[in-house]
ZALO-990592 format. One line per field, with one value per residue: residue number from 1; x, y, z negated of N, C-alpha, C in turn; residue in one letter. Coordinates in nm, 3 decimals. Atoms other than C-alpha are relative to their C-alpha. Layout:
N
num <- NUM|... .
nX <- X|... .
nY <- Y|... .
nZ <- Z|... .
caX <- X|... .
caY <- Y|... .
caZ <- Z|... .
cX <- X|... .
cY <- Y|... .
cZ <- Z|... .
residu <- A|... .
This chain:
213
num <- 1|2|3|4|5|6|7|8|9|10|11|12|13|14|15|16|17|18|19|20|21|22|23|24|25|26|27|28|29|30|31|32|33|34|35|36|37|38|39|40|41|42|43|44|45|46|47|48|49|50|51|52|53|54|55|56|57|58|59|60|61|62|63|64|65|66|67|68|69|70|71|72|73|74|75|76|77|78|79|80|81|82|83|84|85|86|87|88|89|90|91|92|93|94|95|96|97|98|99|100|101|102|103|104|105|106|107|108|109|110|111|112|113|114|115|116|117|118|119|120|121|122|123|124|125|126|127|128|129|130|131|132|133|134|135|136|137|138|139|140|141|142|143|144|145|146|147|148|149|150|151|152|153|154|155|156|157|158|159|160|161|162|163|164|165|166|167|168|169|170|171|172|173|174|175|176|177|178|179|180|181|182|183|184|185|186|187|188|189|190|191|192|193|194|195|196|197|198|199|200|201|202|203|204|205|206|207|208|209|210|211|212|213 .
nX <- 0.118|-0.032|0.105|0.145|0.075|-0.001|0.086|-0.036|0.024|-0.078|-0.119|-0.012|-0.059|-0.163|-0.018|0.052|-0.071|-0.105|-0.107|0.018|-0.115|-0.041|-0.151|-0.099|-0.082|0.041|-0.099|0.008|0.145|0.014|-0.058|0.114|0.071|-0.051|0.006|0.076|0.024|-0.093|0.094|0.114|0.110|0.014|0.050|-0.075|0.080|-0.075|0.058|-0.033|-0.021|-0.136|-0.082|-0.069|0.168|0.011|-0.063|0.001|0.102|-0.082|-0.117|0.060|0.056|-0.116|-0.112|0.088|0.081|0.079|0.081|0.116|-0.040|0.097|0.018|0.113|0.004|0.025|0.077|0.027|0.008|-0.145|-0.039|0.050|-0.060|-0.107|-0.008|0.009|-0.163|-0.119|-0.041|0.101|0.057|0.110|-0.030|0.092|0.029|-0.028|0.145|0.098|0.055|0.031|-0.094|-0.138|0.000|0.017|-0.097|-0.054|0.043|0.013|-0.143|0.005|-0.094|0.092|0.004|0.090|0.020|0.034|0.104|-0.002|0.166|0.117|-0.012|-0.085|0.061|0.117|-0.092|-0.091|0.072|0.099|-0.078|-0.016|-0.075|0.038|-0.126|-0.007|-0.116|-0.015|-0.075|-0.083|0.109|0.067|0.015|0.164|0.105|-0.060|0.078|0.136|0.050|-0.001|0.141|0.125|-0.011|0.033|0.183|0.023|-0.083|-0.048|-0.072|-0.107|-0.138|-0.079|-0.144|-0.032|-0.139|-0.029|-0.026|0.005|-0.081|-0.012|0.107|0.139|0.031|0.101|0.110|0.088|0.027|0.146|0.102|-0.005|-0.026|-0.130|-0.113|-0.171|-0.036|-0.128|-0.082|-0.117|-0.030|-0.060|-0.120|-0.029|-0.098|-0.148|-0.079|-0.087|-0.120|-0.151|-0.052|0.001|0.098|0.069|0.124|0.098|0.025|0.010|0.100|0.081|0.078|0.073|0.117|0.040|0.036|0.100|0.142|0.146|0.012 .
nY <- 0.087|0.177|0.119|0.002|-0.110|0.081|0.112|0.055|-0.120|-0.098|0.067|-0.029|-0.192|0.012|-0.009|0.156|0.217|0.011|0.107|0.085|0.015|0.086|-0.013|0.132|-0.015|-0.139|-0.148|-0.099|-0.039|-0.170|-0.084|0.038|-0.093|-0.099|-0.016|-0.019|-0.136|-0.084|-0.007|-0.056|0.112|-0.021|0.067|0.156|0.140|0.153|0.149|0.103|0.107|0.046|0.011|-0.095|-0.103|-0.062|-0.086|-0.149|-0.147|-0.028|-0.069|-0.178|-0.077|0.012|-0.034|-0.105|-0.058|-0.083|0.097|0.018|0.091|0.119|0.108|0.061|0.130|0.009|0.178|0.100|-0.093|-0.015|-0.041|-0.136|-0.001|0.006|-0.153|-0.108|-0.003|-0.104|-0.176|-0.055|-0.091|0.107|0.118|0.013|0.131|0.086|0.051|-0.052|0.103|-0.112|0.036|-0.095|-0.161|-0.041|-0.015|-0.100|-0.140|0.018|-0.047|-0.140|0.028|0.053|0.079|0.016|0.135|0.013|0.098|0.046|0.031|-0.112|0.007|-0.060|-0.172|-0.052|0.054|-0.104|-0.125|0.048|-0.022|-0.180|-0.056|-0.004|-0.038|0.135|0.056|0.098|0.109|-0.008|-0.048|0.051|0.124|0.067|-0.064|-0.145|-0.086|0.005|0.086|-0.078|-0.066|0.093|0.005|-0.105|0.021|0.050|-0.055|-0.167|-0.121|0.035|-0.052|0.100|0.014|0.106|0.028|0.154|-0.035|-0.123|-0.031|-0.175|-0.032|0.065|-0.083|-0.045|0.023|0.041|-0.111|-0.069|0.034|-0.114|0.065|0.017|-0.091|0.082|0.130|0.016|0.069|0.068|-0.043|-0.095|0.064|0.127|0.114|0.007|-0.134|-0.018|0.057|-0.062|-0.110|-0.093|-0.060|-0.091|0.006|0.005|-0.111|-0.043|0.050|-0.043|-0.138|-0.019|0.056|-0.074|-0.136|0.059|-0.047|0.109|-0.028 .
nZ <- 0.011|0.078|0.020|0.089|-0.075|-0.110|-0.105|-0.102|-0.090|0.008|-0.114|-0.106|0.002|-0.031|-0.220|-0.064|-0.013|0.050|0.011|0.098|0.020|0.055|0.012|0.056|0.120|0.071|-0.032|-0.149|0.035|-0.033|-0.104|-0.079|0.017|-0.033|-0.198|-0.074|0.055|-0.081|-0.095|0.015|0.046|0.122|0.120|-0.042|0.043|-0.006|0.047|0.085|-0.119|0.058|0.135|0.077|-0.077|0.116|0.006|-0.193|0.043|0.172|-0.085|-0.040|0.096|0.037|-0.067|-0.067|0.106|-0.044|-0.069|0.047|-0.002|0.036|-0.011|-0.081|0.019|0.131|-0.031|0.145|0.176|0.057|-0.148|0.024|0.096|-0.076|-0.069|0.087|0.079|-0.009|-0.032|-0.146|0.009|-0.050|-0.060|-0.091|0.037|-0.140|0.077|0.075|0.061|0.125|0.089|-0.048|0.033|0.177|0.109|-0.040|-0.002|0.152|0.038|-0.042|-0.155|-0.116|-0.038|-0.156|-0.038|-0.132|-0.045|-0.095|-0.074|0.056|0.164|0.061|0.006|0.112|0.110|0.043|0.053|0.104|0.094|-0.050|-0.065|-0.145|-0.114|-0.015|-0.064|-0.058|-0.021|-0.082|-0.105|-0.113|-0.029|0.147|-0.135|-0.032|-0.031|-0.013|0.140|0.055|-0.024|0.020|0.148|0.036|0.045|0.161|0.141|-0.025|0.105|-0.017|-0.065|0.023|0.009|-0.145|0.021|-0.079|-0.189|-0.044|-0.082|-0.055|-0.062|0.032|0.139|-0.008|0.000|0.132|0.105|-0.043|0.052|0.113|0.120|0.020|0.045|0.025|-0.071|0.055|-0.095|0.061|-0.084|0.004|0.063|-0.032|0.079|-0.076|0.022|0.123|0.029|-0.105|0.118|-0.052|0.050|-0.064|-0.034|0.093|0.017|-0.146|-0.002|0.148|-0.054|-0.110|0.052|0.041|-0.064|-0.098|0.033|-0.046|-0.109 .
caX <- 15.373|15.389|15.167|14.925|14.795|14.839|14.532|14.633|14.454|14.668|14.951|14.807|14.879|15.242|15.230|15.096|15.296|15.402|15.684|15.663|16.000|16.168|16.505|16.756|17.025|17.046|17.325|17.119|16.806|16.935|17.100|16.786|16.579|16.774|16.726|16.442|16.354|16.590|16.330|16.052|15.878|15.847|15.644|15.812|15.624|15.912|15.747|15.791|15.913|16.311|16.517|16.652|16.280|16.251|16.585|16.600|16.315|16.488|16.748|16.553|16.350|16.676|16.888|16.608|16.380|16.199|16.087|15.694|15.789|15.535|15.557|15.407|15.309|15.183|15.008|14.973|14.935|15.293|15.360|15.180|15.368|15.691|15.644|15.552|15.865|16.074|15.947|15.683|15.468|15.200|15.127|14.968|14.832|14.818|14.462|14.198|14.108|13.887|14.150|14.433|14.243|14.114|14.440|14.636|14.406|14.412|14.822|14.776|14.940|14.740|14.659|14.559|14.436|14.405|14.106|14.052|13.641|13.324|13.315|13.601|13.510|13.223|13.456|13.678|13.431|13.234|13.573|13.571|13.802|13.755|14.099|14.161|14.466|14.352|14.556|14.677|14.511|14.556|14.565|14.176|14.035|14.241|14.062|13.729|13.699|13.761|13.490|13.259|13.321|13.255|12.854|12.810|13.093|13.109|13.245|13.550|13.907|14.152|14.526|14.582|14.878|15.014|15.113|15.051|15.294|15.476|15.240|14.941|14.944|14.777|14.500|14.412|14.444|14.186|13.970|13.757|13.785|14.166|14.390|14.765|14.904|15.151|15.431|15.705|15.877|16.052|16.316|16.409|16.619|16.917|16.963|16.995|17.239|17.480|17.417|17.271|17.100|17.099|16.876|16.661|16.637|16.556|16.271|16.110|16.107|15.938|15.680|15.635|15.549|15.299|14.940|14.595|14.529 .
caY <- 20.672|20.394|20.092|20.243|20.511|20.312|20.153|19.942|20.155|20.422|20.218|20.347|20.682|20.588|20.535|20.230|19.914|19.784|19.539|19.205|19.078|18.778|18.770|18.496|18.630|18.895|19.130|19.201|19.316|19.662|19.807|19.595|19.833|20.135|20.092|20.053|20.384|20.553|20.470|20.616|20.297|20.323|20.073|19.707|19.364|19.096|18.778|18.477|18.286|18.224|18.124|18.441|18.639|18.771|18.853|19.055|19.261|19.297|19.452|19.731|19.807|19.854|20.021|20.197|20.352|20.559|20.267|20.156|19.822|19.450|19.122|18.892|18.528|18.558|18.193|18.165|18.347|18.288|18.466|18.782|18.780|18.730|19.058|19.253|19.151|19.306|19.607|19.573|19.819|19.555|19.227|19.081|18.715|18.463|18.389|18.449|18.322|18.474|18.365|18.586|18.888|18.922|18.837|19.064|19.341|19.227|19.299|19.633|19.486|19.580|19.329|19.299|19.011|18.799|18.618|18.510|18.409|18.582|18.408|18.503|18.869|18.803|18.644|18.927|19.187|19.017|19.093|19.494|19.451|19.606|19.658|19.322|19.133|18.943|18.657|18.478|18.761|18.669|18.321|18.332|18.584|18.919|19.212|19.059|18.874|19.220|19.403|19.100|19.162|19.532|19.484|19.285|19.431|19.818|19.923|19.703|19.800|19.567|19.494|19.265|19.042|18.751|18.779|19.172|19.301|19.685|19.640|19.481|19.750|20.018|19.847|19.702|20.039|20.206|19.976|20.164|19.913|19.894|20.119|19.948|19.675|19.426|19.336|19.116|19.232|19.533|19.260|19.026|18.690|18.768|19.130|19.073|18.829|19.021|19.328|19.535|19.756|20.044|19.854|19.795|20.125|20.202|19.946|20.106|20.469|20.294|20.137|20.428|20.652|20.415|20.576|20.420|20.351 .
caZ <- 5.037|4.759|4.696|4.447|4.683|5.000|5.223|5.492|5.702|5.641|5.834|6.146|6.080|6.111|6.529|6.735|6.684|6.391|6.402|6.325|6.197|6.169|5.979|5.935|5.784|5.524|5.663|5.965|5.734|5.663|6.019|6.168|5.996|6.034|6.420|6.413|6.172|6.425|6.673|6.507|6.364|6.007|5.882|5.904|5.850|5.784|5.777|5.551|5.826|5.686|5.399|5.332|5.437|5.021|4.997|5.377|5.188|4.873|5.058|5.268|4.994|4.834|5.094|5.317|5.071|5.356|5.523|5.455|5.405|5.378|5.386|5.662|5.687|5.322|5.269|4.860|4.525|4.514|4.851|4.724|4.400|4.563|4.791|4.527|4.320|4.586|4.666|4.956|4.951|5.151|5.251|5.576|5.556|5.916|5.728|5.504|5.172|4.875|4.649|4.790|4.861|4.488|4.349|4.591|4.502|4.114|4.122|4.326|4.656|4.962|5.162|5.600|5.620|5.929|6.082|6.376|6.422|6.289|5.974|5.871|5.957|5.689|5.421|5.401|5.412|5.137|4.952|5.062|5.322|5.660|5.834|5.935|6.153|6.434|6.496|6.709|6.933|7.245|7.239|7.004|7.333|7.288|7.431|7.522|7.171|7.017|7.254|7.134|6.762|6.808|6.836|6.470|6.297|6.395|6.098|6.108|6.238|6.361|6.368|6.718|6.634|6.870|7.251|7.265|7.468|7.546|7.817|7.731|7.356|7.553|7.635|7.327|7.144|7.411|7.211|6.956|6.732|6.720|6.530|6.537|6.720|6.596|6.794|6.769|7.094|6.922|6.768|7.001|6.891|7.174|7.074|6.668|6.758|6.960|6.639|6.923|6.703|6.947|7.172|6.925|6.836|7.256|7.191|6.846|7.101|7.370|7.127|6.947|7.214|7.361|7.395|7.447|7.780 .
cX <- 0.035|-0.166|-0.133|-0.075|-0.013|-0.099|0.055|-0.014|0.089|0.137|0.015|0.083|0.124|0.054|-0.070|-0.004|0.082|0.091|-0.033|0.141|0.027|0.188|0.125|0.117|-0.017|0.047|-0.057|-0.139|0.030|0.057|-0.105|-0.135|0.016|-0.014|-0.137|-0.114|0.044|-0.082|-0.152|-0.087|0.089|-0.050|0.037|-0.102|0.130|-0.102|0.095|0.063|0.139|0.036|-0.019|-0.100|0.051|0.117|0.096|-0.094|0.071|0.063|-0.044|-0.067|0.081|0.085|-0.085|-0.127|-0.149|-0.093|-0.156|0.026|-0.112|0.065|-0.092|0.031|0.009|-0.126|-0.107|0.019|0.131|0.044|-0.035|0.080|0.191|0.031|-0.005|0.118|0.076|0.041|-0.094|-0.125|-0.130|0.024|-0.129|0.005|-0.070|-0.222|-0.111|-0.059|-0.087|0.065|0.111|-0.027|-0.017|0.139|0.138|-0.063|0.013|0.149|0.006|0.115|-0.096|-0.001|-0.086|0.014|-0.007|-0.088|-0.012|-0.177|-0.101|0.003|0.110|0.000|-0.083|0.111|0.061|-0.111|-0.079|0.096|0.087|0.094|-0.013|0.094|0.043|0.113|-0.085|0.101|-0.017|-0.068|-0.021|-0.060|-0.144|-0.085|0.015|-0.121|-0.132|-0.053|-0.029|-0.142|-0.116|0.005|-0.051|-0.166|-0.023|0.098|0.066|0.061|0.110|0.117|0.099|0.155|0.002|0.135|0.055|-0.029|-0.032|0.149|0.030|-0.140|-0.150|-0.025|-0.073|-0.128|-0.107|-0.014|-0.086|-0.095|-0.042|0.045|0.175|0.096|0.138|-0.042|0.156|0.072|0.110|0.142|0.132|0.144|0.049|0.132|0.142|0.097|0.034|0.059|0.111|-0.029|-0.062|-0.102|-0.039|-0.149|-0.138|-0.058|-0.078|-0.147|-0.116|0.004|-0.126|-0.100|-0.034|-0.102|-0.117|-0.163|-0.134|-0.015|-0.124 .
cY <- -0.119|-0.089|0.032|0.119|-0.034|-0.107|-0.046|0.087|0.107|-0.040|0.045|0.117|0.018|-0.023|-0.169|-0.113|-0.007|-0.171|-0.110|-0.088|-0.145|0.011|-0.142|0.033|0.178|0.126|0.039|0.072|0.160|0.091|-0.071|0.140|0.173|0.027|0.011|0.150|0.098|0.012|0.046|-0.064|0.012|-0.104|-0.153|-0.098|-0.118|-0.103|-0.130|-0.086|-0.085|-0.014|0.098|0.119|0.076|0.069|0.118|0.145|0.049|0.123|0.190|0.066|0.116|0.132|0.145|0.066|0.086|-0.039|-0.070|-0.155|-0.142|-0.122|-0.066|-0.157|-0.050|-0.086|-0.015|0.105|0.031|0.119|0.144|0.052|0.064|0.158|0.064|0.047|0.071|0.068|-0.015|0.059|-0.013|-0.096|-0.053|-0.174|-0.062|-0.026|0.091|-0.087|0.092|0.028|0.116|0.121|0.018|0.007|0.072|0.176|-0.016|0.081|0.146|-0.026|0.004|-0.126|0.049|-0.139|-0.050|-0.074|-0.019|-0.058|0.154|-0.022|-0.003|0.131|0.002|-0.026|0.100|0.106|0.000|0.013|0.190|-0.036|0.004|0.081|-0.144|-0.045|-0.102|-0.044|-0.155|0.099|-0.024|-0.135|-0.025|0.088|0.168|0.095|-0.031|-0.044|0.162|0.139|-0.105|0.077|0.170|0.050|-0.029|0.043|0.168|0.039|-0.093|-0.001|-0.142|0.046|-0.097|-0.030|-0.141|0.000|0.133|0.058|0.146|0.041|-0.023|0.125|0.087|-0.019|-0.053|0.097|0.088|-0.058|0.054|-0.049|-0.062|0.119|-0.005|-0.063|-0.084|-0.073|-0.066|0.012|0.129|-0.060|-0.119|-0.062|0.077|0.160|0.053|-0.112|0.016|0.165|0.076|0.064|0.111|-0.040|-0.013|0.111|0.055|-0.073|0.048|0.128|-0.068|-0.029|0.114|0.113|-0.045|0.072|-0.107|0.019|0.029 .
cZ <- -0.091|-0.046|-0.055|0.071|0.177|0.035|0.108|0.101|0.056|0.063|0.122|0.049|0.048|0.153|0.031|-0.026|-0.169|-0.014|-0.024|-0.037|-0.070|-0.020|-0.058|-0.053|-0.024|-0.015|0.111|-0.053|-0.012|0.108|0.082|-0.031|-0.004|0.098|0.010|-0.070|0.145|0.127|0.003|-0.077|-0.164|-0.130|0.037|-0.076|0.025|-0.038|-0.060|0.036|-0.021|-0.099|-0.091|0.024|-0.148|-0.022|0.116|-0.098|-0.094|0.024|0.082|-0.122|-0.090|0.066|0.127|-0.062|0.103|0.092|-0.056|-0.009|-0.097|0.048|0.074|-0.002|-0.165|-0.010|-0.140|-0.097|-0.005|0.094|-0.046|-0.087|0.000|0.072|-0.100|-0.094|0.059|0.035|0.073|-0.051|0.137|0.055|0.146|0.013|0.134|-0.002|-0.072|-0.162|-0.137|-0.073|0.015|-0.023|-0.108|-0.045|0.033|-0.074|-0.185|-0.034|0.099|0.153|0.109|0.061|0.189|0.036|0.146|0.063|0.129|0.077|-0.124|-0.130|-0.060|-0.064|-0.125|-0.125|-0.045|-0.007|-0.146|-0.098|0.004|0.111|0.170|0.087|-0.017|0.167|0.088|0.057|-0.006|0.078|0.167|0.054|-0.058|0.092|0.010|-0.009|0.020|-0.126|-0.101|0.020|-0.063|-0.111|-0.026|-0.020|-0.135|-0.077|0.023|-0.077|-0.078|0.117|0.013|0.047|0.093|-0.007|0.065|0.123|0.034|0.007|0.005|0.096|-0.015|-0.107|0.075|0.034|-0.097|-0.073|0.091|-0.054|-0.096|-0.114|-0.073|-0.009|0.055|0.092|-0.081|0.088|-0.006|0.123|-0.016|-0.083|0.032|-0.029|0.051|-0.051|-0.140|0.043|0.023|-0.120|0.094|-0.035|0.107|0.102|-0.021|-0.027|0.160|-0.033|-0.094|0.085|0.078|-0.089|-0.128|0.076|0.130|-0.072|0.082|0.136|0.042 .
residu <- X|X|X|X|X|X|X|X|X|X|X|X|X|X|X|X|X|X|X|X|X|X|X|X|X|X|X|X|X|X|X|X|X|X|X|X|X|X|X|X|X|X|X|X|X|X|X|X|X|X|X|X|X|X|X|X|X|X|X|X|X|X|X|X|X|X|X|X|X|X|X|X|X|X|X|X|X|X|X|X|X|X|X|X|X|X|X|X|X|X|X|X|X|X|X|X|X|X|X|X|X|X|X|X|X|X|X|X|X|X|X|X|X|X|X|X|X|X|X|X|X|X|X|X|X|X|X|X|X|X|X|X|X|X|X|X|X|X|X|X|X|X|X|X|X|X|X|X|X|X|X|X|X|X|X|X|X|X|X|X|X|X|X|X|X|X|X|X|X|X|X|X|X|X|X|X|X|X|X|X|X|X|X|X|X|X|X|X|X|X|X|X|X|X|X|X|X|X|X|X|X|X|X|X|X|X|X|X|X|X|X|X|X .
């Protein structure tokens, strides 16, 4: 799958959850992502969040080739630019702005955006795009905000990203309107700091093999 034939959408396809990754240093970016391949999860979202975020991606892009690999916490023209330079093959943005999506879609970098109210929902659609990131999701009304949104915007899909949980994911993906889930759960702080990729890997089965409830 590469960039120029790649809809966001098409992310789902890849299993339930995908990742959301924060990396601080840049020797744990490729046996971080090896674990968590090894566990089934495929498509990684490092976010912007560290120093060494651009060159963590650099690196898998680089080193794990088989990995679907984006950029998250993408803010700015530059931010889009940046991913694209080094290798991601999409970007997912905390926000929404007209500016971004156009000039994401101008350089051929998907984009899942993220909104969080109704008018947002319109904003982005008014720029084609209708696979969309809510976030923060639970903290902005989770599951009931998502049954709201499914009356006026039927024919938008979402991405539920912020406090969804191993447990909480099947219930948000019995929703119709929810493809994915993104979780940040499958890379916790204590277990890249002790290298323990296997558990990591234990965490990318269980969240692979989670079904709608």
């Amino acid at each position: 799958m590469n960039t120029l034939g790649l809809k966001t959408i098409d992310l789902a396809k890849e299993g339930p959850v995908i990742p959301v990754i924060v990396i601080n240093k840049v020797e744990d970016a490729v046996p971080m992502a090896e674990a968590l391949l090894a566990g089934g999860i495929k498509v990684l979202e490092v976010t912007l969040r560290s120093a060494c975020a651009l060159q963590a991606m650099e690196q898998i892009a680089k080193h794990v080739p088989e990995a679907i690999l984006g950029s998250g916490t993408v803010r700015n023209l530059k931010d889009v630019q940046n991913s694209l330079d080094v290798g991601c093959k999409f970007a997912v943005s905390p926000g929404y702005t007209s500016e971004l999506g156009q000039f994401a879609r101008k350089i051929g970098l998907p984009l899942l955006p993220g909104i969080s109210t109704g008018s947002e929902i319109m904003m982005a659609n008014a720029d084609d795009y209708f696979f969309l990131k809510l976030f923060p999701a639970v903290a902005v009304g989770g599951i009931n905000l998502l049954k709201g949104f499914a009356g006026p915007f039927g024919d938008v899909k979402f991405c539920p990203t912020g406090g969804v949980t191993v447990e909480s994911a099947p219930q948000f993906l019995s929703l119709p309107n929810v493809v994915v889930c993104g979780g940040t759960w499958l890379t916790p702080v204590d277990a890249v700091a002790r290298k323990d990729w296997t558990h990591i890997t234990k965490l990318a089965k269980e969240a692979s093999a989670i079904k709608p409830a």
